[in-house]
N, C-alpha and C positions, 0 to 999 in steps of 0.2 A: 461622518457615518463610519460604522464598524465594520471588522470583518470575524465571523466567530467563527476558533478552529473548535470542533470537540477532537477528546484525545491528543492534545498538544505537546504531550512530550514524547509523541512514537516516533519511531524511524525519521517516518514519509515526514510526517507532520511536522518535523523539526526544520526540515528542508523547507515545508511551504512556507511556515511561519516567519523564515530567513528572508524568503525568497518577497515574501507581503511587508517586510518590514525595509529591509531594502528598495519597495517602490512608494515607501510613505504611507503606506495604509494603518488605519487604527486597528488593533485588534486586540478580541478578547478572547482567550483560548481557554479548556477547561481541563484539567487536570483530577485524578483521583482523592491527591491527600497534599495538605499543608508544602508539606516538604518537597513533593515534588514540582510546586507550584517556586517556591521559594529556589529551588535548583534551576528552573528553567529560567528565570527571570536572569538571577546572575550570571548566567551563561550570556546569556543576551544582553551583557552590562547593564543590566536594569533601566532597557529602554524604556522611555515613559508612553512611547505608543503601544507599548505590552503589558494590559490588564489581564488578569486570570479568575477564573472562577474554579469552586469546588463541587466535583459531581462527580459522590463516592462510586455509585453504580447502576449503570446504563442498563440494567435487568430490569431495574423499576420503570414502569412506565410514564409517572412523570420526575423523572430525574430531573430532566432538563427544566421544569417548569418554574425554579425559583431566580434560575439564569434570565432565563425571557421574562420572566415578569420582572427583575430587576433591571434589564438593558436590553429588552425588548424592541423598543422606539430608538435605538440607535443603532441597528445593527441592518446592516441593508444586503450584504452575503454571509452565508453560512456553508460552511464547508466539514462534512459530517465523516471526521476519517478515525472517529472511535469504535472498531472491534474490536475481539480477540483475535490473534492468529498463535494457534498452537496445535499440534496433533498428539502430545503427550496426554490425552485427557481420558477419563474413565465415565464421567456422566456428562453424555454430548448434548443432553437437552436442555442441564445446566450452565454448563462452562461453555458451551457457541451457541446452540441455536437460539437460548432464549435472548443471552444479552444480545447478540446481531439484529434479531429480528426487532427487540422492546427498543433498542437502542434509537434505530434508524425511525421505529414510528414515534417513537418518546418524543427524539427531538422534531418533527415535526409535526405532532399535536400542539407542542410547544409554540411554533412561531404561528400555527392557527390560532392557539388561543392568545397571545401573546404579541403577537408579530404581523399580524396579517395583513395590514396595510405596508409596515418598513421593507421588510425582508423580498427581495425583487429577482435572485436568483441562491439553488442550492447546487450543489454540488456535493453527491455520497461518493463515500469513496469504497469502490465496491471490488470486484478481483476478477479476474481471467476464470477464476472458479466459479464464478456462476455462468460464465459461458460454454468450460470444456463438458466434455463426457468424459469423465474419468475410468467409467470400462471399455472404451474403445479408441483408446491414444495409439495404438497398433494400425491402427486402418488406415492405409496407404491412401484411400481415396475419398476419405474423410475432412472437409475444410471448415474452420472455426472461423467467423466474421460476427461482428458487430450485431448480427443478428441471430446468432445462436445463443440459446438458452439449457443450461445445465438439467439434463432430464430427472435428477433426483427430486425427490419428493422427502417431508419431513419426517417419515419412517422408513425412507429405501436408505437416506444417505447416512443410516447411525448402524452401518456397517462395522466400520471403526474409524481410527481419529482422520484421517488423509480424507476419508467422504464425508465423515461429520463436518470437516471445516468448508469445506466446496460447499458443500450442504445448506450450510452458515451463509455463506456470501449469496445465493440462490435468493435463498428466502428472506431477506432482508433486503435487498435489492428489488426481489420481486413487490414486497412490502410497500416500496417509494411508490414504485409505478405506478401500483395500485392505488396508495394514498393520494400522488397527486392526480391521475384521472378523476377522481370520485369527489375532489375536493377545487377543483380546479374553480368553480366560483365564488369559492368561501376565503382564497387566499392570491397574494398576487406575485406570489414566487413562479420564477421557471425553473424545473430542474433538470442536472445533466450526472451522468454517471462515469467517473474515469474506474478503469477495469485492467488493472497490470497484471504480465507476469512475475516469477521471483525478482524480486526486486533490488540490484546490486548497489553497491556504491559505499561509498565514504561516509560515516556517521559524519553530522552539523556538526558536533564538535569532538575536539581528539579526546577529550577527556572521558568519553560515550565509549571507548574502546574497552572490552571488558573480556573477561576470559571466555566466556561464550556470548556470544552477541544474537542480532534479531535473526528470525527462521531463514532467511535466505541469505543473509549476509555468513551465518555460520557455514556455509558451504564451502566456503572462499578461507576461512577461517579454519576449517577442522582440515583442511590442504594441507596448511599454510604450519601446521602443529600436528601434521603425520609424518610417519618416519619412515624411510625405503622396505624398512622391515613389514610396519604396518601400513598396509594397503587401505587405502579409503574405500568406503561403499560406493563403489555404484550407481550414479545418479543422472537425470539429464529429467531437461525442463526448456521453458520459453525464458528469455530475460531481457532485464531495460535496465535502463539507471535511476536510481533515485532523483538524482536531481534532474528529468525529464520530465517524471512523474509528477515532481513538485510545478514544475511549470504550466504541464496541461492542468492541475489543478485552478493554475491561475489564470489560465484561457479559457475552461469552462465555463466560468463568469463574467468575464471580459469580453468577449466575443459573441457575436448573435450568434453566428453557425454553430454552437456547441449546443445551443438550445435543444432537449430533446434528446440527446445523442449519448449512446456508449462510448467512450474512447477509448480503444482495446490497444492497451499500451504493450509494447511488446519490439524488440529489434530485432528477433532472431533467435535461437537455439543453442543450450551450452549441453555439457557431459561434464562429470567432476572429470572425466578427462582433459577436456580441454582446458578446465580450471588450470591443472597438473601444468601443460602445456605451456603455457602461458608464463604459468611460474617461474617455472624452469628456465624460459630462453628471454627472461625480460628481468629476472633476478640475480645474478651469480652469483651474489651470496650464500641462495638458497641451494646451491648443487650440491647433491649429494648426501642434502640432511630431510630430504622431502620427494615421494615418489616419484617414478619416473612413468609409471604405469606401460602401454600399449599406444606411444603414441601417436599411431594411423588411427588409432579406435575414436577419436575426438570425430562429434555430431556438428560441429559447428555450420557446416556446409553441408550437412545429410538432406538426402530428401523422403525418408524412411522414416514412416508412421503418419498421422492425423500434419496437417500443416495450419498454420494459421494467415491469412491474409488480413491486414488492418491497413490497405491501401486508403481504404476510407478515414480511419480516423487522421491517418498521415497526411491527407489533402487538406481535411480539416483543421489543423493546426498549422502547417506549414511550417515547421522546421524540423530539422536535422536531427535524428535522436544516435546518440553516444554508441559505439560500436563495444563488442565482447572485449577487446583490448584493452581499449581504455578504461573500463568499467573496471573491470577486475583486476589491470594495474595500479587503481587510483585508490581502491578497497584495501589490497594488498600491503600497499605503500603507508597509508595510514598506520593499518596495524603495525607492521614491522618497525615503522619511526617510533609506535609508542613502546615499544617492547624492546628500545634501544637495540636491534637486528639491522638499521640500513643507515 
């Protein structure tokens, strides 16, 4: 039996794919176009446990349906980590909330019509953004868990692009919930939802290293390629590692306890300060050619603003997740090895 990634050649999803082929599982991952089907395979030495399908666009409703009706009956996990994530966007009901939302029920119309005997657990890969409130990350006495839900609605959050995409993971997550309550005796999947913050880490492979990379990995990136003169903007968020992320992907299937469950992945709090930080006293290369900024100003340890607690998902999985250090010297290290700097 199979395991289907959608979205196979993203970030995350390169990591799960790594991470499902290294414990022997079969799988069939989907890809946009020809080419990027044929790049990810050789990357992957052209493992023969790595079949791919083509599924130009997840906006359609049944994108997914010639997948399932084709390998339908062999697929026993499915693991749904194809969005968009972008905030450059000018038609937010085009470019995120449709594909998010058709995306997430597409493919699950799919293994209903398709699947509904094989398919035994899902896992959507959904974001921290449908749990935050994005107008109230200032509030001191405001706490995000597992059971908070993103107050936007599908015309409050096309504010501009930062709410349209929160927006996006909302309603398409909310989507699942909904599909699988409603559907729960038509299908014999369980499903569970992994929920990350920015998400750091090392591209699968070095050759992924590109002059601008994926939305949260550019953070570490546009540091990493500012100069004492130019000051980076200002920025602070929640973060994890990608290959964390890529695990509890593999735990929410594996494991009875994920049944049911958000897994709000998340280690803790960065600032492009801290990035700064980091850089600086863990690189020497890089002195002096990359800011130095306000080094007390770093949030890493801050208790100021909204906090998140994910004790829960933490018990529920049971291991150790990657600290700010490592994360972003392991990100760092990459780049600079490909850009012959270390």
């Amino acid at each position: 039996m199979s395991v289907f990634v959608s979205g196979a050649t993203g970030f995350i999803a390169q990591h799960i794919v790594g991470q499902l082929l290294d414990q022997d599982y079969k799988v069939i991952g989907s890809a946009r176009s020809q080419a990027k089907i044929d790049d990810l395979q050789a990357k992957f030495g052209n493992n023969p446990n790595l079949s791919m399908v083509i599924v130009p666009d997840i906006a359609k409703l049944d994108a997914f349906d010639e997948a399932f009706k084709a390998h339908g009956k062999e697929i026993k996990y499915v693991l749904h980590t194809a969005s968009p994530f972008e905030f450059n966007v000018t038609d937010y009901e085009k470019d995120l909330l449709i594909p998010a939302r058709n995306g997430t029920l597409g493919i699950l119309e799919a293994i209903k019509k398709y699947a509904a005997d094989t398919v035994e657990r899902v896992v959507i890969t959904s974001s921290f953004a449908a749990i935050m409130d994005l107008m109230n990350l200032d509030k001191d006495d405001l706490v995000f868990t597992e059971e908070s839900w993103n107050p936007d609605t599908w015309e409050s959050c096309q504010r501009n692009g930062p709410s349209a995409y929160c927006g996006s993971k909302k309603i398409a997550e909310e989507a699942a919930w909904k599909f699988y309550n409603e559907n729960k005796d038509k299908v014999k999947f369980k499903l569970s939802a992994v929920n990350p913050v920015y998400v750091f880490g090392p591209q699968r492979f070095d050759s992924d290293v590109t002059k601008t990379l994926n939305t949260s990995c550019e953070f570490i990136n546009a540091a990493l390629h500012s100069t004492p003169e130019n000051e980076t903007q200002s920025f602070s968020g929640g973060y994890v590692d990608v290959r964390d992320v890529a695990r509890a992907h593999l735990y929410a299937f594996q494991k009875e306890n994920t049944i049911g469950q958000r897994l709000l992945m998340s280690q803790g709090r960065f600032s492009t300060q801290d990035i700064l930080n980091y850089l600086n006293a863990d690189f020497p290369a890089l002195k002096g050619t990359i800011p130095v900024g306000n080094p007390a100003e770093g949030i890493e340890h801050s208790t100021k603003g909204a906090k998140t607690d994910n004790h829960k998902t933490k018990e529920i999985l049971g291991f150790e997740f990657m600290g700010l250090k490592q994360t972003i010297d392991d990100t760092a290290a990459q780049i600079l090895k490909h850009e012959g700097r270390l």
